[in-house]
N, C-alpha and C positions, 0 to 999 in steps of 0.2 A: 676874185680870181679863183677858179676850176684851179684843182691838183689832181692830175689824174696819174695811173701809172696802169701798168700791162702786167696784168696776172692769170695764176692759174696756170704757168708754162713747166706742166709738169706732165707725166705720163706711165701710169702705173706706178712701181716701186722709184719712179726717176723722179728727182724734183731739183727746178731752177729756182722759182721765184720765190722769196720769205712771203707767202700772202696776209699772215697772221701779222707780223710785223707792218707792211704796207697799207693795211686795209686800217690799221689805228692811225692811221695819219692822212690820207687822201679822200677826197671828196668822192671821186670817180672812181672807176674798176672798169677797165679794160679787159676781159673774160676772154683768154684763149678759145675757139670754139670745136677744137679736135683737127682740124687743118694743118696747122705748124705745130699745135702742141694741145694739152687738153685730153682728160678721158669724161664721160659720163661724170666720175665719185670724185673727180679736181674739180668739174666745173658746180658741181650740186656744193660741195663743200664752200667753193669758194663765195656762189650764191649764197648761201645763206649765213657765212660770216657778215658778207655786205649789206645783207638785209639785217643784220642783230644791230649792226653802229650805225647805220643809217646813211652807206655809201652807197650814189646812185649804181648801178648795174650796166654795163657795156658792150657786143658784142664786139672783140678784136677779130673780124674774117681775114681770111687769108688764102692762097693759093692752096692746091691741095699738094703739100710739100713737108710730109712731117720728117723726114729722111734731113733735110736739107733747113729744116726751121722757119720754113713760107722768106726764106734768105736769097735764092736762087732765082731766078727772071723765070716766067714761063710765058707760053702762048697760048693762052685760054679764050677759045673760041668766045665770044661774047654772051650767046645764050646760057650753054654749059657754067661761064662763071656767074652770069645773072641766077641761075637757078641754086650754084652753090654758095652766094651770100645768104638770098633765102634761107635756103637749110641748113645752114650756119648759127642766122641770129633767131631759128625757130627750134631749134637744138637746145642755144641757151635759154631763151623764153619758158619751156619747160620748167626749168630749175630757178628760174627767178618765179614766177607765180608760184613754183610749191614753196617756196620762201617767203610768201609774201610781200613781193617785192617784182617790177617790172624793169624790164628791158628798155633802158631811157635813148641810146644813142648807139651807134656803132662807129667803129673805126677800120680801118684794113691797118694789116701787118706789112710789115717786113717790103721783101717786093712787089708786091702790089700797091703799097703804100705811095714809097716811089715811083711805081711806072702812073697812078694813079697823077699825079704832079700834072704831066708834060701829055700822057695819051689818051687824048678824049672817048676816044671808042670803050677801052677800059673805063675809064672813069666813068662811062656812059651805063657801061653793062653792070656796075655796083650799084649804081644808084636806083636802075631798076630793079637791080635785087633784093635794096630796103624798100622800095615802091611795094615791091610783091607781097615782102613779111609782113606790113602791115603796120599801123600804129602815126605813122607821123613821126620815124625814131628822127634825132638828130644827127648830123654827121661830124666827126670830125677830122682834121686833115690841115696840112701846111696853108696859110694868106695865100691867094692867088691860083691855088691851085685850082684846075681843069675839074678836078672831084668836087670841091665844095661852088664853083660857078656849077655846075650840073644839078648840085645839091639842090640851090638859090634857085634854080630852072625848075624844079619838082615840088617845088612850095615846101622841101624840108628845112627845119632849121640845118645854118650852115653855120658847124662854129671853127673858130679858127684857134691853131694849138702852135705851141714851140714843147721845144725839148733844153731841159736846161742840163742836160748829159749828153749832147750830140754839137758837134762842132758846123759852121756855116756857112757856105760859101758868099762871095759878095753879092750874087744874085738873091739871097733867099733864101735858098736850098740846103740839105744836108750834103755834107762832107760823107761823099760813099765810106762804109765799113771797110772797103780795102784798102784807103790811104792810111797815111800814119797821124795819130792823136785827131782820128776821126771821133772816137769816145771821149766826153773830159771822164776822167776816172778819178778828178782830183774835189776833194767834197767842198773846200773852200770855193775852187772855181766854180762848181754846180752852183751854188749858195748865190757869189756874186750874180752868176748870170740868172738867175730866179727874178733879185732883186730888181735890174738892170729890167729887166724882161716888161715883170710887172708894174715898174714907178717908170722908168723914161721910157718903156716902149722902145727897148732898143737891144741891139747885141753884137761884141765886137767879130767882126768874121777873120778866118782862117788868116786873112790878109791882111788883115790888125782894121782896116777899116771898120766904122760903125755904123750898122745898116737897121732900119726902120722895122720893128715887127712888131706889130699890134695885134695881141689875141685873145682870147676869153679864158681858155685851159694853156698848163704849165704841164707835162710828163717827163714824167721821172722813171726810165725803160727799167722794169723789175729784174732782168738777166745784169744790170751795169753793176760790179761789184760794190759792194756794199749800200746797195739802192734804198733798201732801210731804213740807215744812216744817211742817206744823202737826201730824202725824202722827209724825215725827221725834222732835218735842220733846213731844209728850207721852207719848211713850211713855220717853224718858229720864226726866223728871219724876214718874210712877208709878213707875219704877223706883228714881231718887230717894226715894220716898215710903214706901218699903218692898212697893210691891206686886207680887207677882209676877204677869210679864205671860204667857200660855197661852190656847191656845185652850180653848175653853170643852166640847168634846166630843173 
C-alpha cells in the first residue's frame, strides 16, 4: 500500500504543511504546484527532500485559486484548464530532475478534485493536460471516478486512493468540507480507518454503514492538524498489520 500526503502548501514566509516531518514517513508527495499554494523555493525545497529519502514526487494541480486554497468551484473553460495542468506538472518537473528525481504521478486538489468525481468534461480536460506534459505520469483520484475512467481511456496508469482523514458518504464519496466531522481530526480514528482501508478493503461511512473501497494509495491531507502525527502512526499500524508500505509506481 501507497502512503501519500499533499505537500509543499506553503507560500513565501507562510507555511501549512510539516514537509520535513511527512516526507520521513510516506512513500508519495503530493507537490502543491503554485495554483492553491506553492512558490518556486517550497516546491524546489520540497523536491529535493523527496529526492534525498527516496519519496516518489507528485504533481498536486489545481484550479488557479490561491486566494481561496484551489477550495472554491470554478468554471474553467476546458482548454484553458488542460493547458494549466500542463504548466502545472512542467513547473514541478523542473525541481524534480534538478533533484534528481522525476515527476511519477499527478493528482488535482481541492475542487477540482471533486468536481473531477462526477464531470466528465473536467475530468476530460486534466487528463489531457498530463497527456500534454508528457511522460506516461500516473493519476490519482477516488474508485469510480469519471477522472481515473478517463485516466484507463488514455493508457495512463489509473490508481485509485482513499483518505483515511476525510469522512464518506454511503455512496463513495467525500463528505463536503462544509458539513460537520467532515475531517476525522482524531489520530486513533485516522489509524483505525488506514487499517480497515488496507486489510478489509472497507470504511465505515457518515451513516455508520460499511462500504467497499479498494485502492492502491492511503492520503494523509498535510493542512489536517497534526498530520505528522497521524501519518506517523499509520504507517507504523499498516506495518503492524502485515502490510507492506511502497510506493505504488
Amino acid at each position: 500500500m501507497d502512503l501519500n500526503a499533499d505537500l509543499g502548501e506553503g507560500f513565501g514566509r507562510w507555511s501549512l504543511t510539516d514537509d520535513e516531518a511527512l516526507l520521513a514517513c510516506v512513500t508519495s508527495a503530493n507537490v502543491a504546484c503554485g495554483f492553491h499554494a506553492g512558490d518556486p523555493s517550497v516546491m524546489r525545497r520540497v523536491c529535493d527532500t523527496a529526492a534525498a529519502r527516496g519519496v516518489r514526487i507528485g504533481a498536486q494541480v489545481s484550479y488557479r485559486d490561491l486566494a481561496g486554497f484551489g477550495r472554491r468551484s470554478m468554471d474553467v473553460p476546458a482548454d484553458e484548464l488542460t493547458a494549466e495542468v500542463a504548466y502545472q506538472i512542467g513547473a514541478l518537473r523542473v525541481f524534480a530532475e534538478a533533484a534528481g528525481a522525476t515527476v511519477s504521478h499527478v493528482k488535482p486538489h481541492g475542487a477540482l478534485y471533486n468536481r473531477a468525481v462526477r464531470d466528465d468534461e473536467q475530468a476530460a480536460a486534466v487528463i489531457e493536460g498530463v497527456r500534454l506534459a508528457g511522460g506516461g505520469l500516473a493519476v490519482l483520484g477516488l474508485p469510480g471516478s469519471r477522472l481515473l475512467v478517463r485516466a484507463a481511456e488514455a493508457g495512463l496508469p489509473a490508481v485509485e486512493e482513499a483518505f483515511v482523514d476525510r469522512a464518506y458518504t454511503p455512496q463513495g464519496t467525500l463528505v463536503p468540507r462544509a458539513e460537520p466531522d467532515a475531517v476525522v481530526r482524531d489520530a486513533d480514528e485516522a489509524v483505525r480507518r488506514s487499517v480497515g482501508l488496507a486489510v478489509d478493503r472497507s470504511v465505515i461511512a457518515a451513516d455508520g454503514t460499511r462500504i467497499a473501497v479498494a485502492v492502491r494509495s492511503l492520503c494523509v491531507h498535510g493542512d489536517t492538524p497534526g498530520a505528522a502525527d497521524i501519518a506517523r502512526r499509520v504507517r507504523v499500524a499498516l506495518e503492524e498489520a502485515g502490510v507492506v508500505v511502497r510506493a505504488f509506481a
